[in-house]
N, C-alpha and C positions, 0 to 999 in steps of 0.2 A: 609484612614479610612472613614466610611461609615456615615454619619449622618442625623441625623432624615429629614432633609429637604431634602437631597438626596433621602430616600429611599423613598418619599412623590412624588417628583419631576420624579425621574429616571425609565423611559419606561422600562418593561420585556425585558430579549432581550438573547442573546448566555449565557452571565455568571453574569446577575440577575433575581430573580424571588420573587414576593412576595406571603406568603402563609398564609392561617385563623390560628389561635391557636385548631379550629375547625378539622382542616384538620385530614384525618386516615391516619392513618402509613402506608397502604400499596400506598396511593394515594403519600405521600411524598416521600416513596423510587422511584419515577419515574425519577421525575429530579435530585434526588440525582446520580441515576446511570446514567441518562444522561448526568450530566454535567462530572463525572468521568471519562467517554467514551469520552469527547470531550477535551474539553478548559477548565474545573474547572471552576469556578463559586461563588458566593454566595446565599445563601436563607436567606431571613428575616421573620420568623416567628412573628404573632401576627401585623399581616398587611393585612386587606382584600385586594386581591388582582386589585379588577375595581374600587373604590372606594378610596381605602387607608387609609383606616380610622384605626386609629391606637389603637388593642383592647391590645394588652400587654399579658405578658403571664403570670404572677405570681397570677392571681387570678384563674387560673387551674393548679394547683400544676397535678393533674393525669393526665392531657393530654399531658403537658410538659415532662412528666417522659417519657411518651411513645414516643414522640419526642425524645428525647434524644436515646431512645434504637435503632430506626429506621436505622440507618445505621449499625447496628450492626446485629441487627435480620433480617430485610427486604431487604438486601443488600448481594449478593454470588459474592467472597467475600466480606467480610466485609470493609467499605472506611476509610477510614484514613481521617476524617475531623478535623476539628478546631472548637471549641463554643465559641461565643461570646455576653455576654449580652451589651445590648446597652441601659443606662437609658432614658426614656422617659417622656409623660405625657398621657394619655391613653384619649381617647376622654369620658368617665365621667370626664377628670380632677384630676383623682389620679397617683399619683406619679405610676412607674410600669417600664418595662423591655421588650428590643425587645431579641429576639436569635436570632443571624447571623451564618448560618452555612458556613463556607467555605470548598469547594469542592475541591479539589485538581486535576489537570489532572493527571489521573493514566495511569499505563503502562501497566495493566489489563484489560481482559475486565471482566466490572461487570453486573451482569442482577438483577432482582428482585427476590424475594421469587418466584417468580412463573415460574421460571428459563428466563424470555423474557428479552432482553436488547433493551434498548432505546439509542439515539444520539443527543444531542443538537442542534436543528437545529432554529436558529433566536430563538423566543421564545414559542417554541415549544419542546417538546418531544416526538420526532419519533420514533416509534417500527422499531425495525430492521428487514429487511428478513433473511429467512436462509445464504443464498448469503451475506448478508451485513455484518452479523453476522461473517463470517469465513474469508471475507477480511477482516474486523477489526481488529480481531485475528493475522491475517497475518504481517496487518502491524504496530502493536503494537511487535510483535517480540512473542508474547505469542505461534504460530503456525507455523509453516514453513511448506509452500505448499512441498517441494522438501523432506520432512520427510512423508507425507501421501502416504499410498497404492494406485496402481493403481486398478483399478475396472476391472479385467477381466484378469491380465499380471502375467503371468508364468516366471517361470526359463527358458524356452526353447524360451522366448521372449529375452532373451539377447544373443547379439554376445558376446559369450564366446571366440573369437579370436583377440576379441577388446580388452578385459579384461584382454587376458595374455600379448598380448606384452605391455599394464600400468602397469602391476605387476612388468615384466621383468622391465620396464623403470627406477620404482623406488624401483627395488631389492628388494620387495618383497618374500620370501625365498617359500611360500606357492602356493598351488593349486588356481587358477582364483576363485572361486566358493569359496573355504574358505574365500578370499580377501572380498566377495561382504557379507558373512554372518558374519564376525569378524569387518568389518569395517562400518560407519555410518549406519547402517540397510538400508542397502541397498536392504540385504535380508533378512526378519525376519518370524519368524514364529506369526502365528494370535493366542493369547492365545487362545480364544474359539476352534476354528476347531483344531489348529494343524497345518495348510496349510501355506506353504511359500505364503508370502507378497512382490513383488517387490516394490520399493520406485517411486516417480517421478523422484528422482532424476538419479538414476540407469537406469531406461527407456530412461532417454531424453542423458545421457553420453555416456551407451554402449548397446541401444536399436537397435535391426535389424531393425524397423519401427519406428520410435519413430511418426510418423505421424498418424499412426493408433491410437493411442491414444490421440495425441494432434495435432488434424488436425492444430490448426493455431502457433505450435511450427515454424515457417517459416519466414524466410526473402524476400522481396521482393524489387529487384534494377530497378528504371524506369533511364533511359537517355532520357532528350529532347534536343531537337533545339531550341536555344536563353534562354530569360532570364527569363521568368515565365512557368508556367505549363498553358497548354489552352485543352481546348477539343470539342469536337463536331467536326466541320468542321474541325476545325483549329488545332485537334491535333495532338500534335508535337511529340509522343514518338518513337522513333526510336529504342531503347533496352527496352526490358523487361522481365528482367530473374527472378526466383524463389529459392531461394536456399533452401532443406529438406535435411533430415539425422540427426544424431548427433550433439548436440554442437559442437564438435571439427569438425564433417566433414563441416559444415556450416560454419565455421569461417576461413579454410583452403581452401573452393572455394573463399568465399569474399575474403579472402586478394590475393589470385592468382590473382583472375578479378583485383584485383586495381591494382597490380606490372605489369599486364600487360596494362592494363587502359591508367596507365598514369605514364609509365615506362618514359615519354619521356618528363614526363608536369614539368611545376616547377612554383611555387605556391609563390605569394606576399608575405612577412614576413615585419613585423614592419620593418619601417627605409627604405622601399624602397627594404630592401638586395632582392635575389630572394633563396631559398630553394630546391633544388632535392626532387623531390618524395620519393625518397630512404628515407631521412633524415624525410619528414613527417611520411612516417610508423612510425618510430619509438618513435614519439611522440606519442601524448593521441590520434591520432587520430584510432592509433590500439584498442584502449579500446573501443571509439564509431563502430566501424567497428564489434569486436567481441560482445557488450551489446545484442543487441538485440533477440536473440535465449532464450539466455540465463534468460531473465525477460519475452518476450513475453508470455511464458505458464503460470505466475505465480496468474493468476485470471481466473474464469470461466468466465468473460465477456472479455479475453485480444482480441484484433487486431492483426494482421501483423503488424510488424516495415516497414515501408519504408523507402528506401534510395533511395533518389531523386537527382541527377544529372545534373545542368541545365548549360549554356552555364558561369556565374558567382559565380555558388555556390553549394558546396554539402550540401545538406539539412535532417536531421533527422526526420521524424513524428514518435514519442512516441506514443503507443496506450493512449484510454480515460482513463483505469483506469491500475496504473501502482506502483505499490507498490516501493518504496525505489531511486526512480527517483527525481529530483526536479522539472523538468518539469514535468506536467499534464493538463490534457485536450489534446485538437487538435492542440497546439503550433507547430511552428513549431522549431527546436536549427539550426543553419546556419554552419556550422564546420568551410567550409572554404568562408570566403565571398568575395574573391578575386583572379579568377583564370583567366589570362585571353585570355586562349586559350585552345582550345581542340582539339588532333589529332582524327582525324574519327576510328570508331573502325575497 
């Protein structure tokens, strides 16, 4: 709990901010929606903020009121905060009352009256770009990139040959094409025009090019010699495939390339034991093996996944921005970090 020497003492930062009893309601819905968009937060009201001088807020009954409405009227939607009066002494020296608002981390995103949403960042609130605004969404769960229309893709962009034998697979009784418009909107009509909508999702499962639409929908496998990656003179890469198409047909050359890779390799496990290749497949390693096709496309700014290969380790690089991954940034995940031989391809 917050006290008066705290809110005196305590630097602005991600999730506090001090504000005048002065302040306009549409100037407070900023960090109110920013902290909602972030980490939640508190605001203590009737606190100048460079100063701190502690003005109280019961001797402006009207300004408090409209405080109080601010996340309701100047917040879409409206936040779900917490009030807190905090007894004080007001720098006159009369008895008097701070408001602590707590901001809760929403699973929305919220903008301001003026439809713009902000982000917490340090103690600041950032306006979002368009771009920032719809990965936000995304990975709040509010939006699902793989539910939005493709911008330009027809019915006659999908391999409708792909799509009967999934249907046939899981005995679906109906026509490929009714499959794709009765199930997930895959295929939907656009209320305005009338005109079939192909999904992302639909393009990137049973697309004839799915590349043409999401050129970096792609996997890419470097192999080197020894045990780091080098370049310039010294580079080492000796393989380096690309793999396009389908999700399924992407995940069906990768795991070929590895059965046959390292049909012959066998791979350190806890305790010294040694492991068959065979028997890795069928760990998580098939899950790292098929991710990436399938999250790559999921932002306008995503990267190529690489799968890196070196004389000690298969290595991951996750693009920079990467929705529902716990790794982010340029990290690199090591799969296996102990392999220690490799037959030449």
């Amino acid at each position: 709990m917050l006290t008066i020497k705290d809110i005196r003492t305590r630097k602005e930062g991600q999730t506090f901010d001090c504000k005048s009893i002065q302040v306009a309601p549409k100037a407070l819905a900023v960090p109110i929606v920013a902290m909602a968009n972030a980490d939640g937060g508190v605001l203590a009201v009737g606190v100048t903020d460079r100063k701190r001088e502690i003005e109280g807020v019961d001797r402006s009954p009207e300004k408090l009121n409209e405080i109080l409405r601010v996340p309701f009227d100047f917040c879409m939607p409206s936040v779900a905060v917490k009030f807190e009066y905090l007894p004080c002494v007001n720098k006159d020296g009369e008895k008097d009352r701070l408001l602590l608002i707590h901001v809760p981390a929403s699973q929305t995103l919220h903008t301001n009256q003026a439809d713009e949403a902000f982000m917490r960042c340090g103690d600041k609130s950032r306006k979002l770009s368009f771009d920032e605004r719809i990965q936000l969404m995304y990975d709040k769960g509010e939006r699902y990139y793989e539910n939005t229309a493709v911008y330009g893709a027809q019915v006659s962009d999908i391999d409708m040959t792909a799509v009967a034998k999934f249907v046939k697979r899981i005995g679906y009784g109906k026509k490929p094409l009714d499959y794709l418009k009765e199930n997930n909107d895959f295929v939907r009509k656009n209320p305005k025009t009338g005109d079939d909508e192909v999904s992302t999702a639909c393009i990137l499962l049973f697309g004839k090019n799915p590349q043409r639409f999401f050129p970096r929908a792609r996997t890419r496998f470097i192999r080197y010699v020894g045990t780091e990656e080098k370049t310039g003179a010294e580079m080492n890469v000796i393989k380096d495939v690309t793999f396009e198409g389908t999700i399924l047909n992407q995940v069906q050359k990768r795991l070929s390339l590895s059965r046959r890779r390292w049909r012959s390799i066998r791979f350190w496990a806890t305790r010294a034991s040694l492991l068959h290749a065979a028997t890795i497949l069928r760990l998580p390693f098939r899950r790292w093996w098929s991710m990436p096709v399938a999250i790559a496309p999921t932002t306008s700014k995503a990267l190529r996944f690489r799968l890196k290969c070196l004389t000690t380790a298969l290595c991951l690089s996750p693009p920079a921005i990467c929705p529902d991954l716990s790794v982010r940034g340029t990290s690199v995940i090591r799969i296996f970090p102990a392999i220690p031989s490799l037959p030449p391809s």
